[in-house]
N, C-alpha and C positions, 0 to 999 in steps of 0.2 A: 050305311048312312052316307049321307054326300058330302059330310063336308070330313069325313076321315080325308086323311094323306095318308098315303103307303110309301115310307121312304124305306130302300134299300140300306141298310147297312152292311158292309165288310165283316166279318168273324173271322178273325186270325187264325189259324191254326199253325203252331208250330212245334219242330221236331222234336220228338221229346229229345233226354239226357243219350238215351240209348242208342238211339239211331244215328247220334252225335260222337258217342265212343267207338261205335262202328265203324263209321267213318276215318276218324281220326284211327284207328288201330289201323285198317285197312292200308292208307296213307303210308303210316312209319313202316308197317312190312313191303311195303312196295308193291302193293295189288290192287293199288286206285289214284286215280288222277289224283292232282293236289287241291283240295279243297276250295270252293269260294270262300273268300274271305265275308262275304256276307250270304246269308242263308237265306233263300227267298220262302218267305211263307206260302203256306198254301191258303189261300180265302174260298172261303165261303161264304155266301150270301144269304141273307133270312131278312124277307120284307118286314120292316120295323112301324107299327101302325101308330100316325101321330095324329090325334083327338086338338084342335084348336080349340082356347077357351068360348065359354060362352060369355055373351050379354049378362047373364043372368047374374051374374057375382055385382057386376057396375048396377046393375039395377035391386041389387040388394041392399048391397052400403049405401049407397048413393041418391036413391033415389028417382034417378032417369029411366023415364019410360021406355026408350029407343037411342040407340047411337048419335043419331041427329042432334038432339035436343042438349045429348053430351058436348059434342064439338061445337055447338050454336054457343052455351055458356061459357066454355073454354077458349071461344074467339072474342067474344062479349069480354073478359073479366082481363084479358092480354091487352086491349083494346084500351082498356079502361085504364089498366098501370103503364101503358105508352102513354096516355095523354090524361092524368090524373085530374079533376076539378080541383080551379082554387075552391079556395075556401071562401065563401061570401059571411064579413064581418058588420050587421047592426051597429049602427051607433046611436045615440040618444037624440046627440044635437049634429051641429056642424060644428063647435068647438072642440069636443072628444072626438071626431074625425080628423081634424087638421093635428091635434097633438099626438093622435097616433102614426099618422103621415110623418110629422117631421121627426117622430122619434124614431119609427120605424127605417129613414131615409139613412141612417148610418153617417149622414154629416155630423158632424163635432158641433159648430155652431147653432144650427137649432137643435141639437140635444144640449146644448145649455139654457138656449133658449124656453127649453120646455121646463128642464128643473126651477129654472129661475120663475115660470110661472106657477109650477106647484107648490114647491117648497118654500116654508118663510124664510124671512132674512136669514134666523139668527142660524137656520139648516144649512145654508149656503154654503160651501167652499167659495175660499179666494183662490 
């Protein structure tokens, strides 16, 4: 197939217990160099075949026909939460527009203003 990759990987092989007592005895009677302190393994190689997924899992769950159409909605919807739409709010008249204005405006003064114009008297705070 074309799209396998053939990666190499390393296979360690190292000395077994035995070849280590060996060693090591040879050492203390005196009939071998002194040991490395680290033991270099021997490798071998075995090409390791790696299979890349397919489309076909994203066009399962998902829906999409082709890769394209994936990243087109994915640029689309990123797009969209960088630069969110207000909200566009209906009002009746122009009166319910300006009282939502000066309520909405976080000043003190026309948000009394506004109670003062819904609420009766006797709702009123002094």
């Amino acid at each position: 197939m074309a799209d396998d990759i053939i990666v190499e990987q390393p296979v360690v092989v190292e000395p077994t217990v035995s070849e280590q007592i060996a060693e090591q005895m040879a050492f203390s009677l005196g009939k071998a160099a002194i040991p490395s302190a680290v033991v270099e393994p021997t490798v071998i190689t075995e090409p390791v075949v790696v299979v890349p997924p397919t489309f076909e899992i994203v066009k399962e769950r998902f829906g999409y026909q082709n890769p394209e159409d994936a990243v087109k909605e994915i640029e689309e919807l990123r797009a969209l939460k960088a630069n969110p739409p207000k909200a566009e709010i209906k009002f009746e008249n122009e009166a319910s527009k300006k009282l939502y204005e000066a309520w909405t405006s976080g000043d003190p003064a026309k948000q009394k203003e506004v109670k003062a114009y819904l609420l009766p008297p006797k709702m009123q705070r002094k």
